[in-house]
C-alpha positions in Angstrom: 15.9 119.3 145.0 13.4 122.5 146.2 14.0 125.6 148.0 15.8 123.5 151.3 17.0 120.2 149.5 20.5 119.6 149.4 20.1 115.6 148.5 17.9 113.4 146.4 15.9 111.6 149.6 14.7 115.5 150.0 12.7 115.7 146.8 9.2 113.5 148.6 9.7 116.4 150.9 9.9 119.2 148.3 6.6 121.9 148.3 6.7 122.5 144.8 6.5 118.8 143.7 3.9 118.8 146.6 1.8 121.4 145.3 2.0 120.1 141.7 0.7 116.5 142.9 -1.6 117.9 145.8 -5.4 118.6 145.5 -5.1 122.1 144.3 -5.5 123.1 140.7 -2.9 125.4 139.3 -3.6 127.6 136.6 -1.1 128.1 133.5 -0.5 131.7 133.9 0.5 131.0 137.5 3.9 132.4 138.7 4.3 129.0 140.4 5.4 127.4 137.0 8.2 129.8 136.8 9.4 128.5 140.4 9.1 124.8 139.4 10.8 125.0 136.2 14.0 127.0 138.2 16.2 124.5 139.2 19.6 123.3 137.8 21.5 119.5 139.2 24.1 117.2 137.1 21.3 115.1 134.5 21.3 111.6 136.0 23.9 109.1 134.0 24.0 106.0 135.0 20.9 103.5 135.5 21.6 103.6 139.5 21.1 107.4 139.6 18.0 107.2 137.8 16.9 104.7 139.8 17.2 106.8 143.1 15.4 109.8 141.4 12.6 107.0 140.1 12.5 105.8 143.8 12.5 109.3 145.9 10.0 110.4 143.7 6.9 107.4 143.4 5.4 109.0 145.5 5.0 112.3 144.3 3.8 110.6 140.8 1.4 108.6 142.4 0.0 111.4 144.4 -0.4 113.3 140.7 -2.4 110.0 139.1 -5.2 109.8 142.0 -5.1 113.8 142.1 -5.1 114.6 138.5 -8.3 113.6 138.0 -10.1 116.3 140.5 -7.3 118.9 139.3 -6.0 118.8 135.7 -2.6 119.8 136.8 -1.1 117.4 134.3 -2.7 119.3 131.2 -1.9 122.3 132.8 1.8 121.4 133.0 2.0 120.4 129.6 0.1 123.5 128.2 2.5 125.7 130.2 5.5 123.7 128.1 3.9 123.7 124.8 3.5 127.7 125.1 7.4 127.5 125.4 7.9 125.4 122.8 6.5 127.8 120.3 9.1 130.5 121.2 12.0 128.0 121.4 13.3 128.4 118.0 13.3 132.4 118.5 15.1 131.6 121.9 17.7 129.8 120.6 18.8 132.6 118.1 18.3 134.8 120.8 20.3 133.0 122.8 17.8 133.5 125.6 19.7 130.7 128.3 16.9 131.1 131.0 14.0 130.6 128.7 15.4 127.2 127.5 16.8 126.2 130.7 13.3 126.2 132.4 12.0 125.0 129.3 14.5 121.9 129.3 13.3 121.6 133.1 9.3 121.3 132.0 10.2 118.7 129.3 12.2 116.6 131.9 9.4 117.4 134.6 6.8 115.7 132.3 9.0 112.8 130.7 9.4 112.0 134.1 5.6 112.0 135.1 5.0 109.8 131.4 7.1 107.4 132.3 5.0 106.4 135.6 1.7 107.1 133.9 2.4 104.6 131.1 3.8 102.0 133.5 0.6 102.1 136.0 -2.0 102.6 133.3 -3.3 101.8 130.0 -3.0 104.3 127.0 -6.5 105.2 126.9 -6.4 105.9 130.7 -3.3 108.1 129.9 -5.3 110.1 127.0 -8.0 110.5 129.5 -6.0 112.7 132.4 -4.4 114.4 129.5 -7.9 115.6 129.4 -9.1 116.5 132.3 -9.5 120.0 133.7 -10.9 121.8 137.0 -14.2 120.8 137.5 -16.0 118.1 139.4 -14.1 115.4 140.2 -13.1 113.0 136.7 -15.0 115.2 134.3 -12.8 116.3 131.2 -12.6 118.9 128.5 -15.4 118.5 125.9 -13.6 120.3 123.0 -11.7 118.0 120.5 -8.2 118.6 122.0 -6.6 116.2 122.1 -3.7 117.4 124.6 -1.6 114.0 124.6 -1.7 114.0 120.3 -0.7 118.1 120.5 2.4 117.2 123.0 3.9 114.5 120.7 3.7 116.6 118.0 5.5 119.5 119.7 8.4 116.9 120.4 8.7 116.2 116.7 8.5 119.3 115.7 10.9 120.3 118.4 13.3 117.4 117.0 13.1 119.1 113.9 13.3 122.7 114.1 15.2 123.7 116.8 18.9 124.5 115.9 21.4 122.6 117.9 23.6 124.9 119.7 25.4 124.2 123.3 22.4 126.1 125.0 19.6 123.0 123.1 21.4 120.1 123.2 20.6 118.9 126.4 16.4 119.9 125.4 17.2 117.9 122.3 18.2 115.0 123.4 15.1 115.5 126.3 12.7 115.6 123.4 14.1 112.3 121.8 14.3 110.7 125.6 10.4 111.7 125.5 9.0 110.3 122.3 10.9 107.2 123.5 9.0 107.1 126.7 5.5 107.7 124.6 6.2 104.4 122.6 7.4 102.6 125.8 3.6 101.0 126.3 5.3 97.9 124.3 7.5 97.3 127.4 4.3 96.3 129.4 2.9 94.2 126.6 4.1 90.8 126.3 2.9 90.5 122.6 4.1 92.9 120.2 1.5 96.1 119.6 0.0 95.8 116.2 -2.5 98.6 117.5 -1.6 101.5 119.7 -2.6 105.5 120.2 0.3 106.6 120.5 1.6 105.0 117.0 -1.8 106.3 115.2 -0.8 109.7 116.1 2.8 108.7 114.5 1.2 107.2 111.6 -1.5 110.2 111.2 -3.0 113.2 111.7 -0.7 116.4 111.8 2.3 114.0 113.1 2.7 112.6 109.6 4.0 115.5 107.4 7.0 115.7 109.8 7.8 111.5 109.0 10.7 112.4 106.8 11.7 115.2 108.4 12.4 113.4 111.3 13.8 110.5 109.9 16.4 112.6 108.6 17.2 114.6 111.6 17.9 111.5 113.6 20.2 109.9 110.6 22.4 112.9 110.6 22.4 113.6 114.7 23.6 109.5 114.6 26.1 110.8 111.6 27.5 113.6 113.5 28.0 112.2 116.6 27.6 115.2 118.6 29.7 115.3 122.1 27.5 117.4 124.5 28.8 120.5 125.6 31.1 121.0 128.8 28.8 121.1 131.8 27.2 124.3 132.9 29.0 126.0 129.7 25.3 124.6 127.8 23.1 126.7 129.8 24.9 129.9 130.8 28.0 131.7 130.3 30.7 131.5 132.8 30.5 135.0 134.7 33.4 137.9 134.8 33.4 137.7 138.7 34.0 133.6 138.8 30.4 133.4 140.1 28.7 129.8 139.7 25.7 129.4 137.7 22.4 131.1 137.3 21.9 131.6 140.3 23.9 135.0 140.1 21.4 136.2 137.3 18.5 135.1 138.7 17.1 138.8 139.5 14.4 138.4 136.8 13.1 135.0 138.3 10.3 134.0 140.8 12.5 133.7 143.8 12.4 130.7 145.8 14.6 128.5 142.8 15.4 124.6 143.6 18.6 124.4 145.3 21.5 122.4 143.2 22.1 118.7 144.3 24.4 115.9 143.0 23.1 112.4 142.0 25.5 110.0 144.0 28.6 110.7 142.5 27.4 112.4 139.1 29.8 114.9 139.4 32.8 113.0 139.6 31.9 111.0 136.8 33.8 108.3 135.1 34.8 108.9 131.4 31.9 107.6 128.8 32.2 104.8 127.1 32.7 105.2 123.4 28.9 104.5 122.2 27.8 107.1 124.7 30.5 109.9 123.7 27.6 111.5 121.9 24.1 110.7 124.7 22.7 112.8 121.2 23.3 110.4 119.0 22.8 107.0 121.1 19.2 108.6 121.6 18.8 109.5 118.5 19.9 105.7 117.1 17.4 104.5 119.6 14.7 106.3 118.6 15.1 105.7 115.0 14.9 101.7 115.6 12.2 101.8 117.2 10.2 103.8 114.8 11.3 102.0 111.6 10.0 98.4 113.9 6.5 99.9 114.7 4.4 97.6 113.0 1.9 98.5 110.4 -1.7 99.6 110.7 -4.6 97.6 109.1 -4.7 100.1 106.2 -1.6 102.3 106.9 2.2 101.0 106.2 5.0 102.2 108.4 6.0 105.6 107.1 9.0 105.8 108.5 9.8 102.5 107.3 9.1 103.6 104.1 11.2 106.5 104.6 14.3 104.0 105.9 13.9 102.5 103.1 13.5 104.9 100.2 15.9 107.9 101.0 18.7 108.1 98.5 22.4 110.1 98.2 22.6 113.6 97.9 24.4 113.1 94.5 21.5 111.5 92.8 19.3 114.3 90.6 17.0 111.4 89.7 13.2 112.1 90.5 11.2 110.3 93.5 8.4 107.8 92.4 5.3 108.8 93.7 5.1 105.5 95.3 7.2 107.1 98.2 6.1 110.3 99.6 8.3 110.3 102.6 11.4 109.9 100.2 14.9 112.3 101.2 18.1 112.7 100.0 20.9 112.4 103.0 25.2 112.5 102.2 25.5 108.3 101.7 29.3 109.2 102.4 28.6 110.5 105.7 26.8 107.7 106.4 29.0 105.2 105.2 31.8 106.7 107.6 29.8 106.8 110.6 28.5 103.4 110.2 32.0 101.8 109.7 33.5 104.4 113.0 30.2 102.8 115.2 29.9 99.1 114.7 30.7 98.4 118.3 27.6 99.3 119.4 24.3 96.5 118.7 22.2 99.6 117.2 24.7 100.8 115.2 25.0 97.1 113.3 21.4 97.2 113.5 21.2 100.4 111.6 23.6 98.9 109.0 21.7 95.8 108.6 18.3 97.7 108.3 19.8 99.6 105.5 21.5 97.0 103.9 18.4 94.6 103.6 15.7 97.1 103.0 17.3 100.4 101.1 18.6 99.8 97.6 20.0 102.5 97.1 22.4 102.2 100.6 23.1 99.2 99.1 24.3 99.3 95.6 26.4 102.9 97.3 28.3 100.6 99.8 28.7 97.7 97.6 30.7 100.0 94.6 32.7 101.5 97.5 36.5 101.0 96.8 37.2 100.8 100.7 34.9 98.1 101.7 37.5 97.0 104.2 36.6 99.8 106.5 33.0 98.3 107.3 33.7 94.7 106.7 36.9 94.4 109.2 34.6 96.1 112.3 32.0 93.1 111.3 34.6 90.7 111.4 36.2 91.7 115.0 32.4 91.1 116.3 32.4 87.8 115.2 36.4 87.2 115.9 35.1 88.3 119.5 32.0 86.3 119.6 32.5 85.4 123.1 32.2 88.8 124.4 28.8 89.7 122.4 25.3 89.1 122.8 24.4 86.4 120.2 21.9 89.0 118.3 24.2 91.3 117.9 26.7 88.2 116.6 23.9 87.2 114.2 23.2 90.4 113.0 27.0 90.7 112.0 26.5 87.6 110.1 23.4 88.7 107.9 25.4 91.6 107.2 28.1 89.4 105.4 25.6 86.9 103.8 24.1 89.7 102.6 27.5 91.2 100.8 28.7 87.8 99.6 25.3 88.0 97.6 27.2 90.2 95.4 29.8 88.9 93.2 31.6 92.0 92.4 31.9 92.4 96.4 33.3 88.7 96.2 35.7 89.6 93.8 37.1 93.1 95.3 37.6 91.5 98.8 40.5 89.6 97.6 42.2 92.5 95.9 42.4 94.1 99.2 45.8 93.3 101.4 45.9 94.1 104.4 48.8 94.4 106.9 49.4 93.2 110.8 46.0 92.2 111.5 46.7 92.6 115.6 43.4 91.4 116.9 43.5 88.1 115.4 45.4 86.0 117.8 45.5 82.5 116.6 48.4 83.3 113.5 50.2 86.2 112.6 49.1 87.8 110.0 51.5 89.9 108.9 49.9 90.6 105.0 46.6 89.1 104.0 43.6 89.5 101.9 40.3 91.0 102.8 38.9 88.0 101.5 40.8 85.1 103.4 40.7 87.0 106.2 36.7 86.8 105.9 37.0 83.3 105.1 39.2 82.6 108.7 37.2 84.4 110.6 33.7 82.6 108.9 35.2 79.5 109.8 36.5 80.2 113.1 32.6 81.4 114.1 31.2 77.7 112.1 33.9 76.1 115.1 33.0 78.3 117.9 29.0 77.4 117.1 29.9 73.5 117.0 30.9 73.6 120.0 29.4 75.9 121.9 26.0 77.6 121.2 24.9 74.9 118.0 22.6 77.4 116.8 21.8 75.4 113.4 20.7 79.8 111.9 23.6 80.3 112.6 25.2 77.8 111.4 23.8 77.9 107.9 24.2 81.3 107.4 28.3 80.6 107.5 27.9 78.2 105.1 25.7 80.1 102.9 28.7 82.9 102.9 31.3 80.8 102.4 29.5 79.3 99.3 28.7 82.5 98.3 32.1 83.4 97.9 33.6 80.3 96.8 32.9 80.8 92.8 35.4 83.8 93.5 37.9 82.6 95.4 41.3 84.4 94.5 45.0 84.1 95.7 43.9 82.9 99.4 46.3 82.9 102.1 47.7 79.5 102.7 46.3 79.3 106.4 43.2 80.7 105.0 43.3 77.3 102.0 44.6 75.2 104.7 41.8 76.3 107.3 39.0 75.6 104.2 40.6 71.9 103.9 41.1 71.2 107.5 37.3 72.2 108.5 35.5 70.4 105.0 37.9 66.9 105.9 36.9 67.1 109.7 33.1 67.5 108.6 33.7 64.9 106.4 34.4 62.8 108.8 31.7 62.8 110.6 29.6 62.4 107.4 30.9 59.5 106.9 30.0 58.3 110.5 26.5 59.2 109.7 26.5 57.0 106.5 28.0 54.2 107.9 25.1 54.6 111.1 22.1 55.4 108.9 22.5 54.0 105.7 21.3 56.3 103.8 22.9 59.5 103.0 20.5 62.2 103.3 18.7 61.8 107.0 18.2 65.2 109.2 18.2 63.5 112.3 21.3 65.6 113.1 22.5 69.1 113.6 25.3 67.8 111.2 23.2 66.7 108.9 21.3 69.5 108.4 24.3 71.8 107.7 25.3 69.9 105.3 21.6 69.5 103.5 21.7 72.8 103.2 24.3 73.4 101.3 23.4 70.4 98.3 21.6 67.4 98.7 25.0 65.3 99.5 28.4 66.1 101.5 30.8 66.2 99.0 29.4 69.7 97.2 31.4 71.9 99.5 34.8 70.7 99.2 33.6 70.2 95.6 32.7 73.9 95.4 35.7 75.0 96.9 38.1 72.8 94.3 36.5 73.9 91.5 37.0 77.4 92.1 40.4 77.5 93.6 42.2 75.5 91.5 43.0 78.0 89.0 43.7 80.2 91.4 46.3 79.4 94.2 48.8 76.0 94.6 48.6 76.0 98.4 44.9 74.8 98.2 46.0 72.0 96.0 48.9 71.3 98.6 46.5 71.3 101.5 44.2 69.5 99.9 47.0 67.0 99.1 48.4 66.9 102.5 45.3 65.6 104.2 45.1 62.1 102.2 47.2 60.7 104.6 44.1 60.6 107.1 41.9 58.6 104.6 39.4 61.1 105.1 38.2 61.9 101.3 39.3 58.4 100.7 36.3 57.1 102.8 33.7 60.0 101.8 34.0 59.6 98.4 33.9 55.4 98.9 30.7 56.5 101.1 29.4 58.9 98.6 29.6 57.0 95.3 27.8 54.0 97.1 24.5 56.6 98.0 24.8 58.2 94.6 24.7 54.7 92.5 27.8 55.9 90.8 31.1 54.8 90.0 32.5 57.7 88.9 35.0 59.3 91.4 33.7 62.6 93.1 35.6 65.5 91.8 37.8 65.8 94.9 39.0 62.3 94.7 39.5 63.2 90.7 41.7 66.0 91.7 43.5 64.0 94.6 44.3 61.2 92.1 45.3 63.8 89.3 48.1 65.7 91.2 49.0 62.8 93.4 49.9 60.7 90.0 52.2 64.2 88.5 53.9 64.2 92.1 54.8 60.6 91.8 56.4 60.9 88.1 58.3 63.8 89.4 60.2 61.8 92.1 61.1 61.6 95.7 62.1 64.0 98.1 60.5 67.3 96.9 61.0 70.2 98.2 58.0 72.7 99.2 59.0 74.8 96.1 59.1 72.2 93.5 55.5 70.3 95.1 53.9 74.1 94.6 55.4 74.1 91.1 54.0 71.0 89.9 50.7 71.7 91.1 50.8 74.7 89.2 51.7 73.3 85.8 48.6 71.0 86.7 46.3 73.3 86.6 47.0 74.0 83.2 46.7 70.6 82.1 43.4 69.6 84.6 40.7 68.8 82.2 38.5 72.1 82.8 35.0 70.1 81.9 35.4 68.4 84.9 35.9 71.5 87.2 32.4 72.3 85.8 30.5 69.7 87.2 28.9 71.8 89.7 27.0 74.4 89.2 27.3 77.9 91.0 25.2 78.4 94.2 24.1 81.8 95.4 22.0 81.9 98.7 20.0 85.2 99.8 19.2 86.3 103.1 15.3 85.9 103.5 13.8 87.5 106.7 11.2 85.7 108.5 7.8 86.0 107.5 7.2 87.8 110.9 10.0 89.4 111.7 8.8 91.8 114.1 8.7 89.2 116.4 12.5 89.4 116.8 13.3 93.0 115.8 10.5 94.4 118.4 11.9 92.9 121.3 15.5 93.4 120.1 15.2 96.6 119.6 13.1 97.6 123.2 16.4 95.3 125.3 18.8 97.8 123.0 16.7 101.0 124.5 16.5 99.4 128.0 20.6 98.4 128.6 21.6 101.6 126.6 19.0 104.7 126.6 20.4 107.6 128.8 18.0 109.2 130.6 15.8 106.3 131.3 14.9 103.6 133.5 12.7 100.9 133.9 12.2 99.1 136.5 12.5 95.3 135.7 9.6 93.6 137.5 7.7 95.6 135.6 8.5 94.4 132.0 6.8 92.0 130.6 8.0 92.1 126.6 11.2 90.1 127.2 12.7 88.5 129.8 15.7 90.2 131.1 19.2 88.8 130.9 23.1 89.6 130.6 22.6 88.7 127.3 
């Protein structure tokens, strides 16, 4: 990289970096700008190229931060790019390639130089050598610019305004890469930021009027799912004569121009994965995130919180409150689509849960959507696969469904939905199956796999919490879906009973166990109670499970268990309804066949007493978030940015928010 590099360990070496970083001041109408901003390579794509670009170029940044000081070369550079910026948009129509190529080339020049600043010093060091200028050595402007406020603005507004054609996408998603550097002082904290400068400038000042704006832009970039543009075809034209880039144009540019170079192997690149088919929209994603998890200031909420959380469909004509000022309208069935097409990706089921949990209006959209299936099946294959995700991304997954199966119109829709041939659930073939048992399979199947594996006890109750949410609308369930419901209540049961036999006393936490079933009711018979009561009246091959397992002695013993810790010697209601059918099977004779047990079960129904199906009442449990939940989000979001942000690196010794794992 420079006028004689032909490889990255050539860049320490390269006079224009040197001159940048050296002791000389550089004034912004030098022609020495135009030279620096002139060069073109592949943009690094992997976290191993940028970490060879972060490595051949330490020293060059250091040099800058005990220079900058004497030389204000720093302000200078970012005056020179801020100048640009203003004629950007007017570029762009122009389609003027050379103005925003060397204006992509300033923006990635000082990202760069941010990055290092904010990792070696604090942010009130890094406002001070925005400041400085050439005079004696540390003295700084006097005026009131504030030069570090003025360049974050220009990114948003940049964000915002500039039309994305092939010649600004790769300056777009530069901008984005940027203003997620500026909030990257949280990585080197290890509490979370209540107080920062660079969110007060968010939060305030000229910054502010943009908070909607912005919002929006980054919702639709995620929506449209932009695939950059072929490479070198985003900058300039191919030529008549075959030539290669700019470099046969370049008349009208300060000679001298960085020669091209290649970033171990970046231009035989491997094909993208699927969440980074669009490096527009990952950023974009990112950098939403983590502004809608900046915490509040002492007497300012979260605007674009309150953005997140207040925009509404394009459809609705109604009036915003004044209580939300950062209020928009955005096409809810764009979003809908894009959110069910991205769920394999942690921010993307991030996004959805943010919505679902905090916008209203998002919600009450998705939940009267007549094709639910096509967001709940992509939540259900990340729990189906829990083995292969990170557990927050698993948990999120889960909040999503408790918070649906709050709903009992969602809870009755999921079971009018058939689906056919089911392929990534291994365990059965599924050749036709409801929406609804096959949420009730795969719930269950994630209560096992947390048993015995993680014994997360959130986890845990937040299955149960589901599947007694849905259980008041329980509707022509599969029979492996009825049989899975009795098999996993009679093996719980089970152990209840061990626990009552051991303790005594029926209602002791001392347990994992124990606790999951507390939670439910205050004994252990109320879910397989629940689940009786509701399904009765619906399908036979429940009753037929549920008939099958008396052979094990399993309710036998709970409800024996159970009406000793209640006082009571009336029977538990699925001893009642064991006792009822077993006693119509009996009168009917030996030797039944499948068809004729189902058919007598049916006729039962009919002629069960329905007061005593009513001896529970219905539970609904609601997601509540944790009184600080920034504590979880803040960090989640920052390990999202770190494992998946293009463009950036960090290097890991020098975190200190989380600890870093393959999780």
């Amino acid at each position: 990289m420079g006028a004689n590099s032909s490889s990255i360990s050539d860049l320490p070496k390269n006079e224009y970096l040197k001159k940048l970083s050296g002791t000389e001041s550089i004034s912004e109408n030098d022609p020495f700008w135009n030279q620096l901003f002139s060069f073109s390579f592949p943009a690094p794509t992997s976290s191993t190229e940028l970490k060879l670009l972060e490595e051949a170029t330490v020293s060059v940044c250091k040099s800058l931060v005990e220079n900058n000081p004497r030389t204000g070369n720093l302000g200078a550079l970012t005056k020179v790019f801020l100048s640009r910026t203003r004629e950007l948009r007017l570029s762009a129509e122009c389609q003027n390639h050379i103005f925003i190529w060397q204006t992509h080339n300033a923006l990635f020049i000082i990202c760069c130089l941010l990055k290092v600043f904010i990792c070696e010093m604090s942010e009130e060091e890094l406002q001070l050598h925005f400041m400085y200028e050439e005079k004696s050595p540390g003295s700084y402007s006097s005026n009131s610019e504030d030069l570090l406020e003025e360049l974050l603005c220009s990114l948003v507004q940049l964000i915002t305004d500039t039309p994305l054609l092939d010649i600004t996408y790769e300056i777009s998603v530069e901008a984005i890469s940027a203003m997620v550097v500026f909030l990257s002082c949280q990585l080197f904290h290890k509490e979370v930021l209540r107080q920062s400068i660079s969110h007060k400038y968010l939060m305030q000042g000229p910054c502010l009027p943009y908070t909607s704006k912005l919002v929006k832009t980054l919702l639709y970039n995620f929506i449209r799912q932009e695939k950059p543009p072929p490479p070198g075809t985003h900058v300039f034209p191919p030529q008549s004569d075959g030539g290669g880039l700019l470099y046969g144009l370049a008349s009208g540019v300060a000679t001298g121009l960085w020669t091209v170079f290649t970033l171990g192997g970046a231009s035989s690149k491997a094909a993208a994965s699927p969440e980074l088919t669009s490096p527009l929209a990952n950023q974009s994603l990112l950098l939403l995130l983590v502004l809608v998890n900046l915490t509040d200031a002492p007497d300012t909420p979260n605007p674009y919180r309150q953005a997140v959380t207040s925009f509404k469909n394009t459809q609705d004509s109604s009036p915003f409150p004044s209580s939300m000022p950062h209020a928009f309208q955005i096409n809810f069935n764009s979003l809908y689509t894009a959110l069910c097409e991205q769920q394999t990706s942690d921010q993307a089921t991030l996004l959805l849960y943010t919505l679902l949990h905090q916008n209203s209006n998002v919600r009450t959209y998705m939940l009267a959507r007549t094709d639910m299936e096509n967001l709940v099946l992509p939540i259900l294959e990340i729990l189906y696969h829990v083995e292969e995700r990170n557990s927050h991304h698993v948990y999120m997954a889960l909040i999503i469904l408790l918070i649906l199966t709050e709903d009992d119109g969602f809870n009755r829709s999921i079971h009018e939905v058939i689906l056919k041939n089911i392929t990534w659930y291994s365990e059965r073939v599924l050749t036709e199956i409801s929406l609804g048992s096959l949420l009730i399979l795969v719930v269950i199947r994630t209560i096992q796999y947390n048993m015995t594996r993680t014994r997360d006890k959130y986890l845990h109750t937040n299955c149960l919490a589901a599947l007694a949410n849905m259980s008041a609308q329980f509707r022509s369930l599969h029979q492996y879906a009825a049989q899975r419901i009795i098999s996993y209540t009679c093996r719980h049961l089970r152990r209840y009973v061990y626990v009552l036999d051991k303790l005594y006393f029926p209602h002791s936490h001392c347990s994992t166990l124990q606790h999951c079933f507390s939670t439910l009711s205050d004994n252990g018979e109320e879910l397989l109670s629940l689940t009786c009561s509701h399904i009765l009246r619906s399908y036979a091959s429940s009753l037929f499970s549920l008939l099958s397992k008396k052979h094990n002695k399993v309710l036998e013993q709970a409800t024996q268990s159970l009406r000793g810790s209640l006082g009571s010697s009336d029977a538990p209601l699925p001893d009642y309804v064991i006792s009822f059918f077993s006693s119509r099977l009996l009168q009917a004779g030996a030797e039944l066949s499948v068809e004729r047990v189902l058919e007598i079960i049916k006729q039962g129904v009919v002629a069960l007493p329905k007061d005593r199906l009513k001896k529970f009442p219905e539970l609904k449990f609601k997601y509540v978030e944790e009184e600080q939940p920034e504590e979880f989000f803040i960090p989640y979001v920052w390990s999202l940015v770190y494992n998946s942000a293009v463009g950036l690196y960090w290097n890991p010794q020098d975190i200190q928010l989380f600890a870093m794992d393959s999780d």
